[in-house]
ZAFI-110264 format. One record per residue (C-alpha): x, y, z; residue number from 1; residue in three letters. Coordinates in nm, 3 decimals. Layout:
residues N
        px        py        pz    nr   rest
         X         Y         Z   NUM    ala
...
***
This chain:
residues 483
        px        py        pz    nr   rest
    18.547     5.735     5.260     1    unk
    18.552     5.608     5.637     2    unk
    18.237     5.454     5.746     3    unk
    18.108     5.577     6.036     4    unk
    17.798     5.468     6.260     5    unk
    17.860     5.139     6.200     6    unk
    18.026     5.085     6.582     7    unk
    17.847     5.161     6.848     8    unk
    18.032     5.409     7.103     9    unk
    18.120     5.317     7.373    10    unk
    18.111     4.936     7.367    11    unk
    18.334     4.736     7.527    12    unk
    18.614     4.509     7.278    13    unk
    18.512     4.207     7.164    14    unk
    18.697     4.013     7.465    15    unk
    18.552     4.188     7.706    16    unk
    18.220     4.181     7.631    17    unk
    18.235     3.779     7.512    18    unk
    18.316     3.741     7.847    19    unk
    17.998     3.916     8.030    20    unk
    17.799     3.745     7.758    21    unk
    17.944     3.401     7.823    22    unk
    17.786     3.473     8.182    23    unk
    17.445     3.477     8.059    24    unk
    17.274     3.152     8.019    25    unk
    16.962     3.246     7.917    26    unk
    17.118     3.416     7.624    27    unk
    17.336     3.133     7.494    28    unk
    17.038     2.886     7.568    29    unk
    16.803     3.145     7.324    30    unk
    17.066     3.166     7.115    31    unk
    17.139     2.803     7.130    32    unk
    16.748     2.732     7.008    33    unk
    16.720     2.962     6.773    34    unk
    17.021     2.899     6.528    35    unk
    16.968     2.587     6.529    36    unk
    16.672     2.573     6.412    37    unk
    16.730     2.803     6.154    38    unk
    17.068     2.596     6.050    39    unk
    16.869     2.262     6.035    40    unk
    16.600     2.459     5.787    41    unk
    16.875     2.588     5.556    42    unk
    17.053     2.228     5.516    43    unk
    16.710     2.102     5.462    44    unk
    16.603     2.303     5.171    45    unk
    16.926     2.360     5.008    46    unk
    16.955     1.941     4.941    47    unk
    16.673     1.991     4.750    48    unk
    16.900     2.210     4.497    49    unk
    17.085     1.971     4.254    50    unk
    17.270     2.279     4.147    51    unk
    17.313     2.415     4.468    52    unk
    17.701     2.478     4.452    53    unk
    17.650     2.564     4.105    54    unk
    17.434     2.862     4.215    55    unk
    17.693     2.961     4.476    56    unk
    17.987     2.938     4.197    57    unk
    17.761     3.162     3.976    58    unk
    17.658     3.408     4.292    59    unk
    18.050     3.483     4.344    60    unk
    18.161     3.543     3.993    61    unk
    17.846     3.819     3.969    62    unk
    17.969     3.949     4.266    63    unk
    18.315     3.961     4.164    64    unk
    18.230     4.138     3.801    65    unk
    18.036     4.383     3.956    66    unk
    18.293     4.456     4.213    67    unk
    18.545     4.530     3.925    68    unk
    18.256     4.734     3.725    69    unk
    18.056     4.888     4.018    70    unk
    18.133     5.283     3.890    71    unk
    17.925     5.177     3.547    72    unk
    17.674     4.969     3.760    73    unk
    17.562     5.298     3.941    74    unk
    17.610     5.550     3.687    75    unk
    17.371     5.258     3.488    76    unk
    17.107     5.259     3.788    77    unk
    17.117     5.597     3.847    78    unk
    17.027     5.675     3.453    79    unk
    16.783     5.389     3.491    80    unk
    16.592     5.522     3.795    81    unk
    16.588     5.897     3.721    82    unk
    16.419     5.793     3.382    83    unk
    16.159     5.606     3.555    84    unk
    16.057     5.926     3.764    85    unk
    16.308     5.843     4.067    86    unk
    16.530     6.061     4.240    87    unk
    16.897     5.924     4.331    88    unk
    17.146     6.106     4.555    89    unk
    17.453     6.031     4.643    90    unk
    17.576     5.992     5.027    91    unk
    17.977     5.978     5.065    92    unk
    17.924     5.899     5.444    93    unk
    17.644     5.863     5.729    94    unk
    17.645     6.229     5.827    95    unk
    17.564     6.316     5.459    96    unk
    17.313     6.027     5.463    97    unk
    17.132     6.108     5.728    98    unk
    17.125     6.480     5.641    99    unk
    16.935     6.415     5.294   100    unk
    16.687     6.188     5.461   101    unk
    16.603     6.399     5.722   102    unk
    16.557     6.676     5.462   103    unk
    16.316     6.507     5.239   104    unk
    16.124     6.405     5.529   105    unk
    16.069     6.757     5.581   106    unk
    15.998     6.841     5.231   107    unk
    15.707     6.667     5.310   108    unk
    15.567     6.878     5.603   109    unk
    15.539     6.540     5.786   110    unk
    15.693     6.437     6.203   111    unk
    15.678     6.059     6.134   112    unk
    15.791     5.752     5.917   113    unk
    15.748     5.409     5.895   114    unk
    16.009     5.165     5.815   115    unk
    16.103     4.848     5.654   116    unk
    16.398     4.656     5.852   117    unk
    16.730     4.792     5.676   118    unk
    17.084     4.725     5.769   119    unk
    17.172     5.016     5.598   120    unk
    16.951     5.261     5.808   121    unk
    17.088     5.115     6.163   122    unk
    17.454     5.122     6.026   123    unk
    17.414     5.531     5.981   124    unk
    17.238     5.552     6.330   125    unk
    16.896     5.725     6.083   126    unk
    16.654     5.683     6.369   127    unk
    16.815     5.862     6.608   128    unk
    16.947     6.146     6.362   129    unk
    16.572     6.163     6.297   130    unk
    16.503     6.184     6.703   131    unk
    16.687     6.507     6.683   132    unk
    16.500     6.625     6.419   133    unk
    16.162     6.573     6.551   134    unk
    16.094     6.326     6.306   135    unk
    15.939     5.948     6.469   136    unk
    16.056     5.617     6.283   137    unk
    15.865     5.385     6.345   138    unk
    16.016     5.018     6.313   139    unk
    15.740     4.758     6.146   140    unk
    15.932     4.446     6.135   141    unk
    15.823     4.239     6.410   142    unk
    16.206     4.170     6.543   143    unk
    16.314     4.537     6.513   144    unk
    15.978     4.643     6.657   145    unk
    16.070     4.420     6.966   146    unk
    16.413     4.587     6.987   147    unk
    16.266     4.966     6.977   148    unk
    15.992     4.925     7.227   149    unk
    16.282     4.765     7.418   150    unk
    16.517     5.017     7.330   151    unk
    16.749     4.791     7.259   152    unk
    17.049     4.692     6.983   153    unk
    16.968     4.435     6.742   154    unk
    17.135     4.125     6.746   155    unk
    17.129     3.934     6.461   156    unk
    17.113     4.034     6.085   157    unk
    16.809     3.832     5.979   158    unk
    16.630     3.845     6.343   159    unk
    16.744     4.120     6.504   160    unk
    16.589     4.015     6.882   161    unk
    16.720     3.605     6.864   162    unk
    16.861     3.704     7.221   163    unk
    16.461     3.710     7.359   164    unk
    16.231     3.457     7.453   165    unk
    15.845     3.451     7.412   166    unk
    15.807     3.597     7.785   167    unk
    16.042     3.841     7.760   168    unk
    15.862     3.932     7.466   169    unk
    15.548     3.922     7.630   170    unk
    15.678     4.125     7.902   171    unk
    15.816     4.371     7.693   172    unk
    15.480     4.457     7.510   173    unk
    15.242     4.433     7.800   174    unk
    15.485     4.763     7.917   175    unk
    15.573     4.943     7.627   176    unk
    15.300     4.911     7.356   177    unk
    15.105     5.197     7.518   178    unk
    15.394     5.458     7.518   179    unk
    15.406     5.411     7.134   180    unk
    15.053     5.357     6.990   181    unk
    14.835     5.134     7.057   182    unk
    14.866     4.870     7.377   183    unk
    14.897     4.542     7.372   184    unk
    14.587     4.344     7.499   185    unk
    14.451     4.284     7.833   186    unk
    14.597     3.900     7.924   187    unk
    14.797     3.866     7.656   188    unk
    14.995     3.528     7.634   189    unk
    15.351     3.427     7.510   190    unk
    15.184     3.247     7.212   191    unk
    15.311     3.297     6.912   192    unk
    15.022     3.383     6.732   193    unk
    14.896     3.635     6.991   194    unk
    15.222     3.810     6.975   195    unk
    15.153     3.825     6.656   196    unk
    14.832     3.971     6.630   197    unk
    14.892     4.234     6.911   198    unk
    15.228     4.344     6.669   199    unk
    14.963     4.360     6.407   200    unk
    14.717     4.560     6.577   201    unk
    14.964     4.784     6.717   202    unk
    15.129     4.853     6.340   203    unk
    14.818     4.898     6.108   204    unk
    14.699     5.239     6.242   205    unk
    15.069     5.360     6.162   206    unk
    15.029     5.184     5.834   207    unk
    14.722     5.344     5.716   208    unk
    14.834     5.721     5.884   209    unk
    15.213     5.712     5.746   210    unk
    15.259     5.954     5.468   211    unk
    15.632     5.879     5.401   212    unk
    15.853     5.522     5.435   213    unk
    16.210     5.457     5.421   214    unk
    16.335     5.117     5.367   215    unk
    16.678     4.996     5.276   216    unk
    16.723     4.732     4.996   217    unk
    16.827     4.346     4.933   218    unk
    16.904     4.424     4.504   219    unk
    16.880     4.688     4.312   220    unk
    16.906     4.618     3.889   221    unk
    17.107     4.844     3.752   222    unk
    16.960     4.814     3.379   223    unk
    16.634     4.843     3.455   224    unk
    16.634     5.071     3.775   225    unk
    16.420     4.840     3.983   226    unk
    16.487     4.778     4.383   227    unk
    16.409     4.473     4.562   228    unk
    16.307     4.433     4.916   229    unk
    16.271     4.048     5.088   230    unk
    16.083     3.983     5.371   231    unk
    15.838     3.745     5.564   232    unk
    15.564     3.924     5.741   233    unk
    15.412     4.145     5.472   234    unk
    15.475     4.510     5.658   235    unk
    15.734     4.584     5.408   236    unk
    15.453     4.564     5.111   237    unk
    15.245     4.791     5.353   238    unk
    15.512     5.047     5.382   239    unk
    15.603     5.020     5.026   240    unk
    15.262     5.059     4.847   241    unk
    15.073     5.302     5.133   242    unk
    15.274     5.578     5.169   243    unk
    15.288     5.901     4.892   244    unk
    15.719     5.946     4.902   245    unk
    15.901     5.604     4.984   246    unk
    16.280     5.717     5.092   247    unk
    16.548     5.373     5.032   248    unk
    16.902     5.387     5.164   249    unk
    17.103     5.143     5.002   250    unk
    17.481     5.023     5.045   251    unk
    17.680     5.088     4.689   252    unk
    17.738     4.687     4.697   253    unk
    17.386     4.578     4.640   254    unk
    17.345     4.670     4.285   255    unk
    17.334     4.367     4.016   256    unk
    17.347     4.440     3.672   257    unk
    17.063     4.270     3.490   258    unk
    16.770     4.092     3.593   259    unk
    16.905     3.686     3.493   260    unk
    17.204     3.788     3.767   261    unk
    16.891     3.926     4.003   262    unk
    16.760     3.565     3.980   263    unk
    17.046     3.350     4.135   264    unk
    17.021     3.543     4.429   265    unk
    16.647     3.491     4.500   266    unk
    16.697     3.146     4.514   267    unk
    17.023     3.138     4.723   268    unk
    16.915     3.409     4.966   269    unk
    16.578     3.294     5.143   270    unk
    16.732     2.903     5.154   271    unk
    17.051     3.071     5.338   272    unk
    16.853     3.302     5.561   273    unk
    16.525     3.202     5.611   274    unk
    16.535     2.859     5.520   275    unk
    16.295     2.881     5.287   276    unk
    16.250     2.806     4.963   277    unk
    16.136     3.124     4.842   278    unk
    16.075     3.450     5.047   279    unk
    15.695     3.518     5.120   280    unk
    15.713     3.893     4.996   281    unk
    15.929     3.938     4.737   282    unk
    15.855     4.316     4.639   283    unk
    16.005     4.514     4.282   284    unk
    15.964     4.866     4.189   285    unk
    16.063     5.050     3.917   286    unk
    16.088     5.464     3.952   287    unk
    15.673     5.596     3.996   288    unk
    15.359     5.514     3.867   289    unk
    15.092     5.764     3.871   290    unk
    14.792     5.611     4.109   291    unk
    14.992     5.332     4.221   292    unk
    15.216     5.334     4.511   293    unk
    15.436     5.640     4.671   294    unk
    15.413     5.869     4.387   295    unk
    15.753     6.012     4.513   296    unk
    16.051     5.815     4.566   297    unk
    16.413     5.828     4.647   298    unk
    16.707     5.663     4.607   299    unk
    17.017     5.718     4.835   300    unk
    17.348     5.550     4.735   301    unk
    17.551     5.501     5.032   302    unk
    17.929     5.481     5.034   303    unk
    18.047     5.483     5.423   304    unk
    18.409     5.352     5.402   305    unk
    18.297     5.095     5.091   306    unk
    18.483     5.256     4.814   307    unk
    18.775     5.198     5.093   308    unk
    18.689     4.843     5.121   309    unk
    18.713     4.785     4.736   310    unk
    19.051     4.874     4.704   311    unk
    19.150     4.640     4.929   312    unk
    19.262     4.344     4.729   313    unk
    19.226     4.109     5.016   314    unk
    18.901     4.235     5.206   315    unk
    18.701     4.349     4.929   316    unk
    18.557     4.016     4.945   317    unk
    18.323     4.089     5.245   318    unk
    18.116     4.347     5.010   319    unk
    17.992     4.028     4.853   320    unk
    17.749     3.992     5.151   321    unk
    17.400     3.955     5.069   322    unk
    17.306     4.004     5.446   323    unk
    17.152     3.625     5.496   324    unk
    17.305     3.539     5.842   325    unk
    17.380     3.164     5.712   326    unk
    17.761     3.245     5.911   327    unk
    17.600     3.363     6.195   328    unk
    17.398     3.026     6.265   329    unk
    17.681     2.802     6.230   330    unk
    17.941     3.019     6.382   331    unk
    18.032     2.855     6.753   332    unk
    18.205     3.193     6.868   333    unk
    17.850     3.387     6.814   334    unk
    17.629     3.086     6.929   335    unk
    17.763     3.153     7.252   336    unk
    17.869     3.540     7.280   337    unk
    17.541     3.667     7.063   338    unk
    17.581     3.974     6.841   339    unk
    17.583     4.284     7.122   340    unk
    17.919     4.131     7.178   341    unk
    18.059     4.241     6.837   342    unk
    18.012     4.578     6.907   343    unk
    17.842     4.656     6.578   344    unk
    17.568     4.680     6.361   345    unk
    17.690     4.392     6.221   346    unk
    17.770     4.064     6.425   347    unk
    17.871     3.722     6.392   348    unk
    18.205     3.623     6.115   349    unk
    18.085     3.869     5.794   350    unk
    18.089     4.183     6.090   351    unk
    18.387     4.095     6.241   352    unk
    18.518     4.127     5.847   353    unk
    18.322     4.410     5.703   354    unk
    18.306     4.631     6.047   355    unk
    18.689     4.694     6.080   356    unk
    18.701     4.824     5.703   357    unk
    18.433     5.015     5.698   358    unk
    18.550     5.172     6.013   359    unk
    18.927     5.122     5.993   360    unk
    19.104     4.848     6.152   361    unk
    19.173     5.028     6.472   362    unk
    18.837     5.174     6.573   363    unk
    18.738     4.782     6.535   364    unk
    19.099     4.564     6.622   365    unk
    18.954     4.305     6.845   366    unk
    18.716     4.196     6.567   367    unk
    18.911     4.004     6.367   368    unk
    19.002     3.774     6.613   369    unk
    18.648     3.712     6.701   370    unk
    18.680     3.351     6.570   371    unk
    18.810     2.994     6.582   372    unk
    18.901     3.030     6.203   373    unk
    18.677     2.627     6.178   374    unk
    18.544     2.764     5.857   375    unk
    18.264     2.699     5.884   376    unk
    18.102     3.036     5.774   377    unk
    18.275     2.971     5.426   378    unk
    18.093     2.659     5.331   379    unk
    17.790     2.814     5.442   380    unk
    17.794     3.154     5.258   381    unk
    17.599     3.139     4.940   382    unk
    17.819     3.375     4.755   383    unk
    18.137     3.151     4.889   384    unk
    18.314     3.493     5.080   385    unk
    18.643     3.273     5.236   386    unk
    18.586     3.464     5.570   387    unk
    18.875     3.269     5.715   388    unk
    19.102     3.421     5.497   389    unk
    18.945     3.829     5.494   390    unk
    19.006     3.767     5.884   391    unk
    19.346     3.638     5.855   392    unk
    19.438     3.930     5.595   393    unk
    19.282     4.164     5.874   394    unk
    19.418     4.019     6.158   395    unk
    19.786     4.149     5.983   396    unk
    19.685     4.462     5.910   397    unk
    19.609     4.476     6.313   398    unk
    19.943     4.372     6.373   399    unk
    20.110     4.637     6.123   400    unk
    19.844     4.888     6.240   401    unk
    19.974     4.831     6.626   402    unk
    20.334     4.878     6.563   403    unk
    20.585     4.590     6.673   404    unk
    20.361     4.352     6.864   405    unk
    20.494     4.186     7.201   406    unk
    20.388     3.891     7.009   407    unk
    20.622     3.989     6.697   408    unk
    20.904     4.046     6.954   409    unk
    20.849     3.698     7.092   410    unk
    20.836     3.532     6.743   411    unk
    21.199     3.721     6.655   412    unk
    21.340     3.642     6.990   413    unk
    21.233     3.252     6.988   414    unk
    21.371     3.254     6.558   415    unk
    21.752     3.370     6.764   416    unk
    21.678     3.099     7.047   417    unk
    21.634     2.819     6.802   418    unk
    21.861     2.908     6.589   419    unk
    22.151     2.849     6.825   420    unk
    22.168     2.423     7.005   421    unk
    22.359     2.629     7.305   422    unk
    22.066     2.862     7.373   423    unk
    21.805     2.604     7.296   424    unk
    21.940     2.384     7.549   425    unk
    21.947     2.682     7.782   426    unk
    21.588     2.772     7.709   427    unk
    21.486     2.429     7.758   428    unk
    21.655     2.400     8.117   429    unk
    21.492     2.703     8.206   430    unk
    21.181     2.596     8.088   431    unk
    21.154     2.282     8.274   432    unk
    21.221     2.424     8.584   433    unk
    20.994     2.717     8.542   434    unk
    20.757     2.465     8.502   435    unk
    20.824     2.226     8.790   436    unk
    20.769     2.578     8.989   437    unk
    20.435     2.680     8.824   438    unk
    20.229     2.356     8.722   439    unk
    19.941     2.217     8.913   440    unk
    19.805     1.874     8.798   441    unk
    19.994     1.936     8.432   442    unk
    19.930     2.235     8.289   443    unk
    20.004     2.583     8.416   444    unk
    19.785     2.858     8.491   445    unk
    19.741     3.200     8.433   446    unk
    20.156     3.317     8.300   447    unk
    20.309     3.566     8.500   448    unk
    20.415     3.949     8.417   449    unk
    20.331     4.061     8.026   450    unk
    20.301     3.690     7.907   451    unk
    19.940     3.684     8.065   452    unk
    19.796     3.756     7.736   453    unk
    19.911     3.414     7.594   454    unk
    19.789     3.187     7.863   455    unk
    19.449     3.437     7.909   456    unk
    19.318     3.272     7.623   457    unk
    19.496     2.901     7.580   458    unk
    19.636     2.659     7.777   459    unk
    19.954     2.647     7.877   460    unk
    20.087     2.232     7.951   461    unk
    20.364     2.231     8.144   462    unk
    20.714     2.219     7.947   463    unk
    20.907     1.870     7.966   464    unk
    21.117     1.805     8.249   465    unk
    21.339     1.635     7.999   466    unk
    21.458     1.742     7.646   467    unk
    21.456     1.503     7.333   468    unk
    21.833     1.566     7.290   469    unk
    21.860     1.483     7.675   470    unk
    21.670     1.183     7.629   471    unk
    21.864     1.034     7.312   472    unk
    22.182     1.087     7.485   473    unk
    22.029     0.894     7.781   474    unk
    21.918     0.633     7.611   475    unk
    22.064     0.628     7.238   476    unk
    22.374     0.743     7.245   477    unk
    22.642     0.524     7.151   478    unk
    22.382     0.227     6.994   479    unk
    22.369     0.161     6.616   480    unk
    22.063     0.261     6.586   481    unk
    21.944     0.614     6.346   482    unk
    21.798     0.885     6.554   483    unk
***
């Protein structure tokens, strides 16, 4: 199946937007800050690991298995869940998604919901299907609560408002706490810790009122049934032990098979996201338990254009993602474009991979080119996805999707050019005086008529006013001495 929701309409290609981003330089300085602090914390504690690489070898090859055995993986869950007193439905696509959601929410006579920060959620656009319904979501993750009140798009994977400073922030609750709940406090500062506490006070009364959650999910373990959920600030235990029915929408991909393969992820994914060594909520449930927790819960597989992605050969790779970020904070194209550019729910190197599958290649072409193709998002990735490669398979398909590029035309007119010393020469000639015409100070500027493209993004040096064959005949010709 097609994904869908997972590009926001209406936003601009990747090129264009870069370019309005690239204008902003309070962004790129936030930006600038914030991954590298978070890079510098994820080097740090994965030297500690002896067996670090070992962990990332072992990460990729469950991945990989699963991949190949992911229709007895959720049949397995699905049997494991339902016989711990969980319900599991299928979605084939957002629309069908957001549909059962929205109708257990109102199985439950309830208007409102609080939520756990989920990937899954904002790739099927739940919150606003909700909207429509009459039904409130409530974001309790500090970052995603800073985007809502700002009603904004997230940013980033692991902190969704990285483009804002402590005084935005400030601003931003001083004006919008009240319209939501509870206000933020008379002369409140930028501090961190007051931000804090006035996100804290603002949450708890939704906390302790809430009758139903949804969350999304980092794991699920297919032979036992449980689901996992990571996280640092402790609202996703509140909205996973407080409410009566807890609702989880999770991507088909996320599903491990035992509980040994759960446990080389939980020490790769905090050090790549977080940077720390272990996550400080790390919360497991299995089906219900009568007087303890929701006493109802739910579990929706989503497919949205994955089953697509695994028959891809060459892309499936991306579904390997265990949503850390680590390529986002050491890529240089989204240090200094930030994630709105992208488009999508999902920024940075793994989006501008996973995005155009889920969607299609065409709905999302400019992605794939979103990148200097260093590599460095491969040596950071702790399940080793070569995103280098998924983006030069997709960049292809681009090119086969679009027809005969002016670029392919180029390529098969230069392949008759040099194939022929007459026409070389000519070319060459023609060249060089082009170039005499158009250079200033060595290079040339922006290329005339539909060659604009080329020189848009590159630099263009000004062709040699003399050939090598020129210059040999000049100056060689005739000697003893071998060209």
């Amino acid at each position: 199946m097609t994904g869908q929701g997972v590009v926001w309409l209406g936003s601009p290609s990747f090129p264009e937007a870069a370019r309005e981003a690239l204008k902003d330089g309070r962004l790129r300085a936030n930006l600038k800050r914030a991954t590298t602090t978070i890079r510098d914390k994820r080097l740090a504690v994965a030297s500690e690991l002896d067996d670090w690489e070992a962990l990332r070898e072992s990460a990729a090859a469950i991945k990989r298995r699963t991949a190949r055995h992911l229709d007895r993986c959720l049949l397995q869950l699905e049997e494991s869940v339902t016989a711990a007193g969980g319900t599991v439905h299928w979605a084939a696509d957002a629309d069908e998604a957001n549909r059962i959601v929205t109708e257990l929410v109102r199985a439950t006579g309830e208007s409102e919901v609080v939520k756990i920060k989920s990937m899954a959620t904002q790739e099927i656009g739940l919150n606003e299907h909700l909207a429509e319904a009459g039904i409130t979501a409530y974001e309790t993750d500090l970052a995603e609560l800073i985007v809502q009140l700002g009603d904004d798009r997230p940013s980033h994977i692991l902190v969704p408002a990285i483009h804002k400073n402590r005084g935005e922030i400030r601003d931003l609750f001083t004006a919008e706490m009240g319209s939501w709940g509870r206000p933020a406090p008379d002369g409140l500062t930028d501090e961190p810790a007051a931000l804090a506490e006035a996100a804290r006070q603002h949450l708890r009364e939704k906390f302790l009122r809430a009758k139903v959650a949804v969350s999304g999910a980092n794991f699920a373990v297919a032979d036992t049934g449980t689901v996992v959920v990571v996280e640092s600030e402790g609202n996703g235990r509140m909205c996973l032990t407080l409410p009566e029915t807890l609702i989880t929408v999770m991507g088909i991909e996320k599903v491990v098979p035992t509980w040994s393969d759960l446990e080389v992820f939980l020490q790769l994914l905090p050090r790549s996201s977080t940077g720390e060594r272990m996550n400080p909520y790390t919360s497991t449930w299995t089906g219900t338990t009568d007087g303890d927790g929701p006493q109802a819960f739910h579990l929706v597989l989503l497919d949205n254009g994955r089953t697509d992605t695994l028959a891809d050969q060459g892309g499936r790779r991306a579904l390997a993602c265990i949503r850390c970020s680590a390529c986002l904070n050491v890529c240089p194209v989204y240090e200094r474009t930030g994630g709105h550019a992208y488009g999508s729910v999902y920024p940075g190197p793994i989006g501008a991979v996973l995005t155009p599958q889920l969607v299609g290649v065409e709905a999302a072409a400019s992605l794939p080119f979103a990148s200097t193709l260093c590599g460095a998002c491969y040596d950071a990735c702790p399940v080793k996805i070569n995103i280098p490669e998924v983006l030069a398979h997709l960049r292809a398909e681009v090119v086969e999707a679009k027809g005969r590029s002016a670029e392919a035309l180029a390529m098969k007119a230069a392949a008759v050019v040099l194939d022929s010393p007459r026409l070389l020469g000519a070319a060459q000639k023609a060249a060089a005086l082009g170039g005499r015409v158009l250079a200033r100070d060595g290079r040339i500027g922006r290329l005339p008529g539909p060659l604009h493209g080329w020189s848009d993004s590159r630099d263009t040096p000004q062709p040699p006013t003399e050939s090598f064959r020129q210059w040999w005949r000049k100056n060689k010709e005739g000697s003893h001495e071998q060209p």
